[in-house]
Each structure stands twice: as C-alpha cells, then as structure tokens.
C-alpha positions as MATLAB code, in Angstrom:
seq = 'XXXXXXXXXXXXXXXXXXXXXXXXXXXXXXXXXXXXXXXXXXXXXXXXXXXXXXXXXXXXXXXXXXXXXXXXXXXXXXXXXXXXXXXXXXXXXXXXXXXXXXXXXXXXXXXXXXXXXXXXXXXXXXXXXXXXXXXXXXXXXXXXXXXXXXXXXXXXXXXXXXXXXXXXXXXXXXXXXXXXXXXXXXXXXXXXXXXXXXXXXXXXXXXXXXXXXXXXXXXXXXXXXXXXXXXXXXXXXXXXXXXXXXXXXXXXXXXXXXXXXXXXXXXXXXXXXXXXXXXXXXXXXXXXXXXXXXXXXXXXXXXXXXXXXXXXXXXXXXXXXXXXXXXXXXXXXXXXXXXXXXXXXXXXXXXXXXXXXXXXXXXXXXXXXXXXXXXXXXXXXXXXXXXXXXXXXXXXXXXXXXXXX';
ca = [
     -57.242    1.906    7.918;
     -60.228    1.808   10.039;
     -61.891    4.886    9.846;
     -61.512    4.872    5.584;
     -64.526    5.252    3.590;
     -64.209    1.496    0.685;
     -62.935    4.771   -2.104;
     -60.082    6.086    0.200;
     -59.240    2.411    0.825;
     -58.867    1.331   -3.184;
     -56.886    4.924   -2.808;
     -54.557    3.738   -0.246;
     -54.466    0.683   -1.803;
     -53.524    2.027   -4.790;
     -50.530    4.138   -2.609;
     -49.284    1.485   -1.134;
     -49.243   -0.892   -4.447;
     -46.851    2.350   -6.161;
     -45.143    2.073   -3.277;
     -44.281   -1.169   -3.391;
     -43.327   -0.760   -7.323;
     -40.926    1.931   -6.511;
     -39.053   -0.161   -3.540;
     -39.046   -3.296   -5.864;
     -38.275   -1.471   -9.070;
     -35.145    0.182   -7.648;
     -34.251   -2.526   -5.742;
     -33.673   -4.847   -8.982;
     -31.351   -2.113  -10.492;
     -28.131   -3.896   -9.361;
     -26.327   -0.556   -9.651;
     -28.737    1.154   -6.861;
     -26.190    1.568   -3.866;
     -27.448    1.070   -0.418;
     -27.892    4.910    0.236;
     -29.870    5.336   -2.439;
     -32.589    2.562   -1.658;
     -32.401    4.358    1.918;
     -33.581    7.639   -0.061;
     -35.893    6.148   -2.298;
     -37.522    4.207    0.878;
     -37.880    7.856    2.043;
     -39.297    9.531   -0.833;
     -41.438    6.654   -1.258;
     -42.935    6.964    2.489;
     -43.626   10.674    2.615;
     -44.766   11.223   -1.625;
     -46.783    8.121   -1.546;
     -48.461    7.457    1.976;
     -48.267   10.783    3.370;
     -45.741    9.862    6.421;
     -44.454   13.177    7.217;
     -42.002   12.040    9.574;
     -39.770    9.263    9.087;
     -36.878    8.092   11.097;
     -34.975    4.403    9.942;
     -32.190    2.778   12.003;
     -30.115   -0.103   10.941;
     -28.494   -2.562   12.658;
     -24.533   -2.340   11.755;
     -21.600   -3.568   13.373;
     -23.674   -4.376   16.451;
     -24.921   -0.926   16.750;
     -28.018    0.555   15.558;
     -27.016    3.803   13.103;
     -29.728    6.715   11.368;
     -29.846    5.745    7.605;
     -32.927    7.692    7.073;
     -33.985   11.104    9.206;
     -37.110   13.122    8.058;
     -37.003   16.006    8.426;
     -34.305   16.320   10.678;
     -31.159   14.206   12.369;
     -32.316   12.763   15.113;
     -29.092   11.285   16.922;
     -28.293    7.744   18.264;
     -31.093    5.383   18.670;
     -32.328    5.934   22.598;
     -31.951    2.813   24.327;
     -35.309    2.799   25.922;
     -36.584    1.701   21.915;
     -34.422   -1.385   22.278;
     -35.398   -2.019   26.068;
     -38.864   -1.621   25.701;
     -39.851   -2.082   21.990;
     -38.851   -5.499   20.117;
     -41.599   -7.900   19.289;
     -44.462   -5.423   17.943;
     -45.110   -2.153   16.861;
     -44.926    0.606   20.027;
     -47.014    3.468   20.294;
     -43.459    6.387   21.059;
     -45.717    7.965   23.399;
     -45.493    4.870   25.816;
     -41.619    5.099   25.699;
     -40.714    8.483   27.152;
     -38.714    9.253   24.221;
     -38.589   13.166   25.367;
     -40.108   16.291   23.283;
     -37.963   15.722   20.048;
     -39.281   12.476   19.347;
     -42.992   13.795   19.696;
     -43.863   14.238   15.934;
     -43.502    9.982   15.821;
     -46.355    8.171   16.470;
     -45.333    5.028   16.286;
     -41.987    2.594   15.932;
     -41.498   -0.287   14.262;
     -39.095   -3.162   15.044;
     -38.230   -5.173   12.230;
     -37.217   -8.632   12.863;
     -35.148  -11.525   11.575;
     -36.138  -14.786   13.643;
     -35.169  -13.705   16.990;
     -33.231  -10.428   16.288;
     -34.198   -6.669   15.474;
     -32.264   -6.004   12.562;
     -34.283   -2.096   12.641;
     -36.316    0.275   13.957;
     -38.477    2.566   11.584;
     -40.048    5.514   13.512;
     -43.137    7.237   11.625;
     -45.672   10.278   11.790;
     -48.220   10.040    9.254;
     -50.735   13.263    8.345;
     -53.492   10.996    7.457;
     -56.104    9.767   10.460;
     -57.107    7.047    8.028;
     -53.826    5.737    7.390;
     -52.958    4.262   10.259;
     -53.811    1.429   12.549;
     -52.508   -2.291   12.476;
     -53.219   -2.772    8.515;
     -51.209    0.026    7.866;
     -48.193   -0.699   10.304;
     -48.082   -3.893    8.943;
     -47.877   -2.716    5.359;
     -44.992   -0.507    6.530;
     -43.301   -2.761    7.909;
     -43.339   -5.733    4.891;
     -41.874   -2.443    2.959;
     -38.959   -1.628    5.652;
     -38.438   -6.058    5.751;
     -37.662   -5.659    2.038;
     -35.780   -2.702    2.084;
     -33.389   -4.477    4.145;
     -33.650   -7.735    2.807;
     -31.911   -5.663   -0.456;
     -29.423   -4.321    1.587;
     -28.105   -7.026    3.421;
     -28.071   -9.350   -0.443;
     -25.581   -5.878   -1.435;
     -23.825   -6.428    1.848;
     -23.287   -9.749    1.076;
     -22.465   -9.449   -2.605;
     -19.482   -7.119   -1.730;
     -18.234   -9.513    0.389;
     -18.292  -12.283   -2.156;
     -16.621   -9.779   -4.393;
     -13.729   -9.147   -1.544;
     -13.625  -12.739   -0.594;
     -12.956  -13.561   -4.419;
     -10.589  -10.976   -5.086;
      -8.171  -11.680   -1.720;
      -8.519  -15.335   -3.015;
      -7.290  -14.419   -6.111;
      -4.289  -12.034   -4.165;
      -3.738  -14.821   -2.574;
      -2.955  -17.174   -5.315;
      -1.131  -14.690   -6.952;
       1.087  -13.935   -4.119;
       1.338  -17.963   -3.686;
       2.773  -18.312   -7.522;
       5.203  -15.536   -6.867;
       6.760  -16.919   -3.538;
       6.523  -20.297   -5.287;
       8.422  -18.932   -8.028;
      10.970  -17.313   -5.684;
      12.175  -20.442   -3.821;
      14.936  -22.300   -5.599;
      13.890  -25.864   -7.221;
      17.618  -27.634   -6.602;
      19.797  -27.034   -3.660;
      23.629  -28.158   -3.936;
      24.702  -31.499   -2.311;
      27.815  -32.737   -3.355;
      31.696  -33.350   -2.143;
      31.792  -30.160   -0.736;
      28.539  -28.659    0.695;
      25.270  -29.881    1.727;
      22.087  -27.635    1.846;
      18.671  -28.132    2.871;
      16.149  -26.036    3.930;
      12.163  -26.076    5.719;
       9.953  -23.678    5.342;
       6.523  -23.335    7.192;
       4.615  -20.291    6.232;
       2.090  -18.724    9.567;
      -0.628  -17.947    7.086;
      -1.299  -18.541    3.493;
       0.763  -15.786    1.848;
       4.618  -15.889    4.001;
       7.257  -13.174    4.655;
      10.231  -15.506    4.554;
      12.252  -15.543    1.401;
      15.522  -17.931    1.030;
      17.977  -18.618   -1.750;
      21.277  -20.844   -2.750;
      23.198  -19.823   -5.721;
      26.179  -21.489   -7.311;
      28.019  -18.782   -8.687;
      31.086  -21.332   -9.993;
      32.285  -23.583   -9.787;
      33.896  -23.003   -6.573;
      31.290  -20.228   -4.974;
      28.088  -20.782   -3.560;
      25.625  -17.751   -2.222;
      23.430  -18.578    0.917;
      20.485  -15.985    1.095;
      18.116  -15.794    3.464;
      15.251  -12.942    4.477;
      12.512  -11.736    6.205;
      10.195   -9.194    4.708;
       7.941   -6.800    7.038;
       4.469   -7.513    6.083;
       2.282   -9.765    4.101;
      -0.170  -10.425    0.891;
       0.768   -9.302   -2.246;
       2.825   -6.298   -1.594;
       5.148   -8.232    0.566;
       5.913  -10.778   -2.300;
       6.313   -8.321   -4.934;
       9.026   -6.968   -2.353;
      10.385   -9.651   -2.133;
      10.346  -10.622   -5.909;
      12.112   -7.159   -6.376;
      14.894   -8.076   -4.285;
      15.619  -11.975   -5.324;
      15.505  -10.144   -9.079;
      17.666   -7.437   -7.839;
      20.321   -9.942   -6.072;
      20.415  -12.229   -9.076;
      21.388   -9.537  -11.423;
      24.057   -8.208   -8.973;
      25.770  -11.691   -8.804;
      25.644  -11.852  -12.608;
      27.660   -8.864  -12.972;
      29.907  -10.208  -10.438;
      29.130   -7.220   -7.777;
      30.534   -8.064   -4.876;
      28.785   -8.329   -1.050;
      29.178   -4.672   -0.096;
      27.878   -3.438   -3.474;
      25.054   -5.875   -3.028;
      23.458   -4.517    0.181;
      24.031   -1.330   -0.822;
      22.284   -1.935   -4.043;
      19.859   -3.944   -2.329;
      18.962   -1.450   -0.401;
      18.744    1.138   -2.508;
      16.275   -1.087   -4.323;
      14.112   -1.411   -1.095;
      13.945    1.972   -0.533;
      13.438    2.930   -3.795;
       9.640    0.759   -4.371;
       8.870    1.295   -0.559;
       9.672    4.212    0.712;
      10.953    3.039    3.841;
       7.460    1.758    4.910;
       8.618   -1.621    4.303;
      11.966   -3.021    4.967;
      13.693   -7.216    4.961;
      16.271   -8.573    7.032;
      18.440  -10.615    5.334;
      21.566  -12.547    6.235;
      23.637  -12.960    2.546;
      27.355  -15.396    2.746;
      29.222  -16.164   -0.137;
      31.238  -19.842    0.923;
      34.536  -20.457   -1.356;
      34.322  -24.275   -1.200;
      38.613  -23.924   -2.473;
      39.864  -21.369    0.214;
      36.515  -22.616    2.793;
      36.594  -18.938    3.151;
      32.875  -17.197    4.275;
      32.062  -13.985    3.543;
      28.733  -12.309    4.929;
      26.881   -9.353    5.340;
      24.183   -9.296    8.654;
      21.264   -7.035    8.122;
      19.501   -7.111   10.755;
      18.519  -10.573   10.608;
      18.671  -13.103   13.377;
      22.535  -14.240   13.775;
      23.258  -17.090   11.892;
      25.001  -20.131   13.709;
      28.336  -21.393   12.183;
      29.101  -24.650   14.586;
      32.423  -26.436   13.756;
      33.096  -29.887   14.322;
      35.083  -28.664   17.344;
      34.921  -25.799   19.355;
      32.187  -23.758   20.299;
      29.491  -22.273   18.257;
      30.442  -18.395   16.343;
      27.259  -16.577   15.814;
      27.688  -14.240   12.557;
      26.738  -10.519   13.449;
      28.548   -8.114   10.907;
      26.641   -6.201    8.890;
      24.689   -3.394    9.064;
      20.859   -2.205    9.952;
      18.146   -3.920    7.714;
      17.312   -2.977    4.461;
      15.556   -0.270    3.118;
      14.470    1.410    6.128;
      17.474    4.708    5.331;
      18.757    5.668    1.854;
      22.377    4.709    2.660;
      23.288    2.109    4.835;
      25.031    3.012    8.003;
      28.588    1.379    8.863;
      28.486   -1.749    6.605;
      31.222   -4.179    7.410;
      31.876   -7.496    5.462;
      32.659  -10.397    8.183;
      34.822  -13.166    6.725;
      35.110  -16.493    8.800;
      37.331  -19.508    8.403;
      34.989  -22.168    7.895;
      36.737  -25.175    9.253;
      36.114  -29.274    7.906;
      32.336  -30.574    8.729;
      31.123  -27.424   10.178;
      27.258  -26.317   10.238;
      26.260  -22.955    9.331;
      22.611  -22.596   10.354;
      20.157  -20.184    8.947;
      17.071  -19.101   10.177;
      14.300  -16.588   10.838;
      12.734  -15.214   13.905;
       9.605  -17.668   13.805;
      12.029  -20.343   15.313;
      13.058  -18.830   18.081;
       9.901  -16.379   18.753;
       7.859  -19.735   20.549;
       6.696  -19.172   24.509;
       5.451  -21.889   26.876;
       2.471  -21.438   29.434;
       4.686  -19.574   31.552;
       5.700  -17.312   28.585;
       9.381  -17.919   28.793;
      10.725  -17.799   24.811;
      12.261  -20.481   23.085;
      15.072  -18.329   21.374;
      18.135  -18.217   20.379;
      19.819  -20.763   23.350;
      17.115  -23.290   22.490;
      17.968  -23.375   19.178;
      21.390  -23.538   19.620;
      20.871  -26.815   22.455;
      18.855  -28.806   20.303;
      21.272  -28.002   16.867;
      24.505  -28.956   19.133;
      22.770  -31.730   20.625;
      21.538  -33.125   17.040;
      24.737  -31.673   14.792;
      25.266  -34.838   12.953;
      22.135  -35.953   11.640;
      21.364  -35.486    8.156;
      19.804  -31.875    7.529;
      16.411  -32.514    6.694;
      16.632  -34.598   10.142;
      17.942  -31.725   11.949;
      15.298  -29.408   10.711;
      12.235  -31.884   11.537;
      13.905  -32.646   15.563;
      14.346  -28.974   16.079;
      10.365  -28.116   14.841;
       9.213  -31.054   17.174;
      11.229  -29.409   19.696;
       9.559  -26.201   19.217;
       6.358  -27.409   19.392;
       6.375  -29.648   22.383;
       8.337  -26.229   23.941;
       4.698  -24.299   22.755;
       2.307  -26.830   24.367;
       1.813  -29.028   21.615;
       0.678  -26.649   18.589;
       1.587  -26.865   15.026;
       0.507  -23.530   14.702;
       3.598  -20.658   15.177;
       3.280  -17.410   15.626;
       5.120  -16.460   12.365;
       6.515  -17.876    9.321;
       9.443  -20.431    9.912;
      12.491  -20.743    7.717;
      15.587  -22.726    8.459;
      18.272  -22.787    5.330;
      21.101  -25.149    6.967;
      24.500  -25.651    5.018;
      27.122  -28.417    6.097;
      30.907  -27.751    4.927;
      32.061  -30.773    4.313;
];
C-alpha cells in the first residue's frame, strides 16, 4: 500500500483484519461446506478490500478447476498461468492472457512446498491497495482458505475410510458366519475344504449339510460382486437353502426357489453360480443340479474322470429357470468329487496361457490319494509356481473336496 496516506493504512488495516475474522470465523463452523468458504472468500474479497474482480482455481484431481468467478465464468485455467507463473505473484498483463482476462491485474500462485495447489486472479478498484504488502496479505488469506478445505477433504475421507472399515467387518462376520464350523469325516465320506478370499470381503460361499443320517448336501457358490451387498446375497441364499432342506424340498424345488429368491432382492443385477449334490451314503447315489458354476470333478478309483454339467443357467439372472435337469451319478467305492470355483483355474503364466480346467484335473489325478487337506495345499502350490511365484490370485479361491469312501 504504497501510495496510502498512515489513516487509509489503519483503514486497510482495519479491512483486512475483518477480513481475516470472516475467513477464520466461518472456517471454524465445522458445518461450513467447501462451497460455501469459496463464497464467503468471495464476498469477503470484493465487500471488504474492494477487489472487484476475482477469479480462484483449485487444484483437484490433478487439474486446476474455477471455484470462485467474479463477475463472470471465466473457463479452464489457460496454461500459459501454469507455464509462466509459479513461484511469485505475476503481473496478467505479462502473460498474454487475451482481452477477457484484462480486468485482472494480477495472479497469485499459492504454494505448498514445491507445488501450486492455486491460482487466485484479482482486479482491485483501489490504487492504494495494491503492491507487494497487499498481494501478500491476499495471498496468506487464499493459503488459509485452502488449508480449510483440504482438513474437510481429508475429514471425509477419514469418515469413508471408517465407514468401509466398518462394511468391511460387517461383511467379514457375515461370511464368517456363513461357512460351516464341522465338516463330516467318518466311515463313509470325507470333506474338506480351502478357502482363500482375493480381497478382504470374498464372493465364494460353500456349505456341507447332513440331512440324515444317510444324506449329506455339498453346496458350493460364487456370487457376482463384492462388499456388503454381495454377503447379504449370499446370506439370503445359505438362509434360503437351509429352510428348503428343512422342509425336505427336493433339488429341483431348490433352484427354483433359490432362484426366485435371487431375483427377488436383486433384480437380476446380481446373480451366484452354484453347484448343489445331495450324496446317499446307502444307495452311493449323487444327485446335482449345475448352475452355471464351474463343472465339478467326480474321479473314481478307476476309470476316467466325469465332469458334472446338468443343470441349468445361474441363478437369479431370469425369473424362471430355463430347462432345469437333475443329473444323478453312480458314485462308485473311493471316488473324489472335487469342488471348486473359477479362481483355481482362472491363473496365466508370462506367456498368458491359463491354468484351467486340464491343470486342475493333472495335478488332482496325479495327487488323488493324499489326504484332502494335502490335495488342496499341492494343487495351490501348483497354481502358484504356474503364476510366477505369487500368492496373490486374481479372484477368490474355493475348493470343497468330498471322498466316497
């Protein structure tokens, strides 16, 4: 403020100090959103100091954006600002800016350590305020403007950090709750099962269910999607297939129930795949239903492998289920019926040939006798030699195995 007589400096003085209140002052009201510090930064500038024209760009997303245009939109940031103008205040004159950008006098860049975080542009009315002093002033305002911003920026994302934390725990307990806690091994079967989820909340559901004394249920499933609204799915159908077998619904009724279910809470958006058998340890009779899941492997002891394909389309993807069939197999003495879902098989190496289905089926027929939980750890080391090494997959893996004995 060179030119100002010592009155109209205590006066500007006196601006700039009610200035400062107002930015501070709004600034500690937590429920101030970001646009409206922009605004008050703006009526703060041209009701206080006199700025008449007033122009603020932010740095978001990599990209400089208008939060503040007085008295008119001025469009995208022109890149001679950020070619020419980032360690000190630049007269816009000296930039070549063009005829719209003529009622600025000068821009601001307003750093963090190395980085311009803005750009304010401003046209004062007032000879005496102006000049280094005053740039200066303006730009300890703009500095704390932002400084607010970013601590709101920040706060939401604690906020949304804490809250898909807690989705995530919640979806956790519900898939935790889902699993079974005992699986049958006794005189007549033996089950075991792996499970090793891609990310923190899975897709992959399994279940074993001794409906006699003579029955068992193998259940396994793959839900599109993740996160909350993938377990809940998924909660609705082991809930929904629980109550079925209780009321002694047979495997038919069951995927058509099922799906009905599915359809019902997702409106087709979402849909599982799902292999469900029913083994009659007496008769060694298997019935199962294929929907749309990868084909289970039934290996006997002799003989080569039968992969199990009836069915029908996935669930919950169309109203009614199209062409179900029930397959029924002759399960004959110490035969393997493996389970699984597409995470196995969906493995490349570095010259992006897949794993899949004829890998798995080499490594279980080279490995058939070893005990389950064995079989499952070979086959994963397989896998991940076959991927280079990683013990990271590409999706959720699930193996449910079953021996006959």
């Amino acid at each position: 403020m060179p030119n100002a007589t010592p009155d109209k400096r205590l006066f500007l003085k006196e601006r700039e100090l009610t200035a400062l209140l107002e930015i501070t002052q709004a600034i500690t009201q937590d429920a101030t959103s970001e646009a409206a510090l922009y605004k008050i930064f703006q009526f703060t500038l041209i009701g206080q100091l006199g700025v008449r024209r007033l122009a603020l760009y932010v740095l978001t997303d990599g990209v400089f954006r208008e939060q503040v245009a007085f008295p008119a939109v001025m469009g995208p940031l022109p890149e001679a600002v950020c070619a020419q103008c980032h360690a000190a205040p630049c007269p816009v004159a000296a930039l070549g800016l063009g005829p719209a950008w003529n009622g600025f006098e000068t821009v601001i860049p307003v750093r963090l350590a190395d980085q311009v975080l803005a750009y304010v542009f401003i046209g004062t009315a007032q000879a005496d305020y102006a000049g280094q002093e005053a740039v200066k002033f303006l730009e300890t305002l703009a500095n704390i403007l932002l400084g607010a911003v970013e601590n709101r920026r920040l706060t939401r994302q604690r906020v949304a950090a804490a809250a898909l934390r807690r989705e995530i725990e919640i979806a956790q307990d519900v898939q935790r709750l889902l699993f079974p806690t005992h699986l049958p091994n006794n005189a007549a079967v033996a089950v075991a099962r792996t499970y090793v989820p891609h990310t923190e909340i899975g897709g992959d559901y399994f279940d074993v269910v001794e409906i006699d004394a003579d029955r068992l249920l193998l259940c396994i499933a793959d839900v599109s999607g993740k996160g909350v609204a993938a377990a809940l799915l998924m909660s609705n159908f082991q809930a929904g297939l629980r109550t079925l077998l209780r009321q002694g619904a047979d495997l038919a009724v069951i995927a058509h129930e099922l799906n009905h279910l599915i359809f019902r809470n997702a409106g087709g958006e979402k849909f599982i795949t799902a292999f469900l058998g029913i083994y009659d340890c007496r008769t060694r009779h298997l019935h199962f239903i294929n929907a749309g899941h990868n084909d289970p492997i039934l290996l006997p002891d002799q003989g080569p492998p039968q992969l199990l394909k009836t069915g029908s389309v996935m669930l919950g993807i169309i109203e009614e289920l199209p062409g179900l069939e029930v397959g029924e197999v002759q399960v004959p003495p110490r035969s393997l019926l493996f389970n699984y879902t597409d995470g196995l098989t969906e493995v490349f190496d570095a010259e992006g040939n897949e794993f899949g289905e004829e890998g798995v089926l080499r490594v279980i027929a080279q490995n058939r006798y070893l005990p389950l939980p064995r079989l499952h750890e070979t086959l994963l080391r397989e896998i991940r030699a076959f991927g280079g090494g990683t013990d990271q997959f590409a999706d959720d893996v699930t193996i449910l195995s079953c021996r006959m004995k």
